[in-house]
N, C-alpha and C positions, 0 to 999 in steps of 0.2 A: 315422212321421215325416211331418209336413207340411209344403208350402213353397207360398209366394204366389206366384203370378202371377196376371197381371189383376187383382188383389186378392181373389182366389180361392183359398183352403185345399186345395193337390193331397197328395192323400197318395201314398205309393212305391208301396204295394198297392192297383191298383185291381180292384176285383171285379164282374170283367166276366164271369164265366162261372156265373152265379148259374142262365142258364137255358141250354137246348140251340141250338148254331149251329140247326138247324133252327127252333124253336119263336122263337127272336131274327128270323131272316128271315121267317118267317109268311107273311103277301099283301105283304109290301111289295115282293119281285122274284120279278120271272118266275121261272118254272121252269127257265128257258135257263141259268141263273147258277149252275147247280149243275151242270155241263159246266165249267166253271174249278178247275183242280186245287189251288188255294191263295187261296180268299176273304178277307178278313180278315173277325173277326167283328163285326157289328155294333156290340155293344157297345163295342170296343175305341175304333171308330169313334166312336160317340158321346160317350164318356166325352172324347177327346181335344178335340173339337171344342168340349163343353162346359166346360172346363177352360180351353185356350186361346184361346179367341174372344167377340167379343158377337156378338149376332144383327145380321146386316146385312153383316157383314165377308167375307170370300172367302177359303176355302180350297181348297189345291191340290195334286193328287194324281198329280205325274208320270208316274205307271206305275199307273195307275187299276184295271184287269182291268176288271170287272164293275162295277164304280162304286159299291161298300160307301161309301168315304168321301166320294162327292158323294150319294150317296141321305142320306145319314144327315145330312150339313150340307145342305141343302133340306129335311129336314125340321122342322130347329132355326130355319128362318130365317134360313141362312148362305146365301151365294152360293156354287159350287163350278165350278172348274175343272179336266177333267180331261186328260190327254194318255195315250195308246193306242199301243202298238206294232203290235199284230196286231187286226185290222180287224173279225174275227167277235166278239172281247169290247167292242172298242167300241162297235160295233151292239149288244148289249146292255145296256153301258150308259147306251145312249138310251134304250132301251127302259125301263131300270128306271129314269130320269131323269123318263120320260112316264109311267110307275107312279105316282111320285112326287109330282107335278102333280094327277092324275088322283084321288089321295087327299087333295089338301087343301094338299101343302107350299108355304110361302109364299116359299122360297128359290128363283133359280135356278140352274140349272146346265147346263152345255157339256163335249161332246166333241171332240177334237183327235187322230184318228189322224195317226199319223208317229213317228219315232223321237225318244227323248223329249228328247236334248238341243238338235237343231237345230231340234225342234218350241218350245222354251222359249225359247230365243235369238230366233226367230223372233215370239213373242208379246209377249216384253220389249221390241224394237223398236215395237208396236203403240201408237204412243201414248195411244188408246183405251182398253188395257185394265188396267183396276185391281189394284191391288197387292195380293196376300195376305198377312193376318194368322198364315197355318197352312199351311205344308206339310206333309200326313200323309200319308207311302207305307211300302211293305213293299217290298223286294228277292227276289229268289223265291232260296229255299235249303229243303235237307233232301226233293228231289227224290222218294228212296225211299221215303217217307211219305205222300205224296201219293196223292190219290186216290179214287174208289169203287171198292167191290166187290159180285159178286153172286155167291152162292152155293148151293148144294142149296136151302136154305130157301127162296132166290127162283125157281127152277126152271131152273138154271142145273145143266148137266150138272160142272161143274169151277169153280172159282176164278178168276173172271173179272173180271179188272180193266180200268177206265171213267176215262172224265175226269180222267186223268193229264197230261196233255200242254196245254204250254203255246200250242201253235199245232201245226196240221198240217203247216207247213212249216219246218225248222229256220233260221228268219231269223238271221242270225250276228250281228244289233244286238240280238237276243230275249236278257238278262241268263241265262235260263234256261237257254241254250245256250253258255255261254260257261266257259271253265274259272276259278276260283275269282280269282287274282291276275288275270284279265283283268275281268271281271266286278266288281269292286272297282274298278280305274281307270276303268270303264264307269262305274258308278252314282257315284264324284269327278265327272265329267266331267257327268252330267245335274246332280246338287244344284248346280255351280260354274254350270251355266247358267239351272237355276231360281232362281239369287238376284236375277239380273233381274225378277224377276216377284213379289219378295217386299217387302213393308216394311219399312223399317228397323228393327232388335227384335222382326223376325216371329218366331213360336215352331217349329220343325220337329221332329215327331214322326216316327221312323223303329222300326217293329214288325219284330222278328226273334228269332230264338234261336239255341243252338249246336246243331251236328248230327254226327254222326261221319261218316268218310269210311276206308274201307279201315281198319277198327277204331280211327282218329288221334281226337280230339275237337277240333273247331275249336272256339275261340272267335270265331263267326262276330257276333255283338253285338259287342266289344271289337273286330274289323278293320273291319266297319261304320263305327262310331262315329271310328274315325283316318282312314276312306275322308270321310266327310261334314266331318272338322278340315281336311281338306288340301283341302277345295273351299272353304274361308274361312268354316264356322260354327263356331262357338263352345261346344263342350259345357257342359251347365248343368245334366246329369240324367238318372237310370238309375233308372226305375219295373220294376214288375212287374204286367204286365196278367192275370190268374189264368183258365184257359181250365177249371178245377174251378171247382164251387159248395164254396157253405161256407154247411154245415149246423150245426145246435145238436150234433147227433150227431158231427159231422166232417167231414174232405175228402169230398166226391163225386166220383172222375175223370170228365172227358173224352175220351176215349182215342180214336182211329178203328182202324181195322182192323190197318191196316198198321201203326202204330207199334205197335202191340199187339207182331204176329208180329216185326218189325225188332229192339224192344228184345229180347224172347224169345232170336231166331239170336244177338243180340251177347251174352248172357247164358252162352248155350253155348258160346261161343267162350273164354269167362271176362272177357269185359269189365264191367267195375264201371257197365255202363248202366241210365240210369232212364228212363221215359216223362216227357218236360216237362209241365210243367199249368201252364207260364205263356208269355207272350211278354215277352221286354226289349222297354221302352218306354225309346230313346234319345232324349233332349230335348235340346236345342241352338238357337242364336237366329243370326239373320243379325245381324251387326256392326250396331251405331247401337242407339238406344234411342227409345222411344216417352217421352213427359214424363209423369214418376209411377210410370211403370210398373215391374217388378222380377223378377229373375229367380235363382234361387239353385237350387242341387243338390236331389236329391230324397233 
């Protein structure tokens, strides 16, 4: 099914995992960016960016990490703003901002450490600075999943897991830290203060999926999506961003380590668990309308 925006044909399934997170990341970011236990993937990025915006416009990524969605609009010729909790991922995503630059992209883009709602309120005051077309972030969930590992094969005596942790220190404003009903009124409380900084009919792209907890299955997309209603946007649309390829043969999974072994233990416990191969792509608009423009469910 397809639906217009920008007068753009978005279909529900976007097929974003056609190639490997690795081989999508390539030269375009440092190596420091795979130390972030929950990147989003490139593509997901791109796709979104391409979908909802023209080149020249400014999208914005309140809880950026590593800066997947301002490297990817800087490279479409988007402007990209991003805001930073924890201060070592926003250092790299200068760095993969100045990667970015440095290959050609004709967008730019800016870092803003600080905690992302009083960071947003803060910039909306600016009267300098330009309103975005796109807010596209992730919330961090499904914690146990997370990760690299090295193993026998890498010359690792035991199973040794990396690049799990969202910051070395547990900031209690870190989403990641935060218990699930708090961390929902957390991420209400930044979209409520990012509408400041959005335009009227802006599009807001929010990537997430469900995860189980103590065997429960949250429908963690669907509390998402009523946390982002009650900050005053407007739902308009539930895509499927596909984290497998799709071959002439069939699905290809993407699987990482951990989800592997995680769905495996819930498997033996008897729970009806499967490995996701997609992310929900929640679409929603900030109140007001651009002239022409349109926005309908996916």
């Amino acid at each position: 099914m397809n639906t217009t925006y920008h007068a753009v044909q978005v279909p529900s399934i976007w097929a974003t995992g056609q190639l490997q997170a690795r081989s999508q990341r390539g030269t375009r970011y440092t190596r420091l960016s795979l130390e972030h236990p929950a990147r989003m993937l490139p593509a997901i990025a791109r796709t979104a960016v391409e979908y909802f915006t023209r080149p020249g416009e400014v999208v914005l990524d309140p809880m950026c990490g590593i800066g997947t969605t301002l490297a990817e609009a800087v490279h479409l010729d988007r402007d990209a703003v991003g805001i930073e909790l924890e201060s070592k991922w926003a250092s790299i995503a200068r760095l993969n901002l100045d990667a970015a630059a440095a290959q050609g992209a004709s967008g730019a883009g800016e870092v803003h450490t600080g905690e992302a709602s009083l960071t947003a309120a803060g910039l909306a005051h600016a009267a300098e600075h330009r309103k975005a077309s796109l807010l596209l972030t992730s919330p961090p969930y499904g914690a146990m999943t997370h990760g690299q590992v090295r193993t026998a094969r890498d010359g690792a005596t035991a199973v040794d897991k990396h690049a799990h942790r969202y910051g070395r220190t547990r900031l209690r404003a870190n989403l990641a830290h935060q218990p699930l009903a708090e961390l929902l009124a957390s991420f209400t409380a930044i979209l409520a203060a990012c509408r400041g900084l959005l335009e009227p009919g802006a599009h807001v792209v929010i990537t997430t999926r469900p995860f189980r907890t103590k065997g429960v299955l949250v429908d963690f997309p669907g509390r998402v999506m009523d946390a982002a209603a009650e900050a005053g946007l407007e739902p308009v649309g539930r895509c499927a961003a596909l984290m497998c390829a799709l071959r002439e043969e069939g699905v290809v999974r993407r699987t990482s380590f951990f989800q592997s072994i995680e769905t495996a233990r819930q498997r033996r416990l008897g729970l009806p668990a499967h490995v996701v191969q997609h992310e929900d792509a929640l679409i929603l608009q900030n109140p007001g309308s651009h002239q022409g423009e349109e926005g309908a469910s996916c």
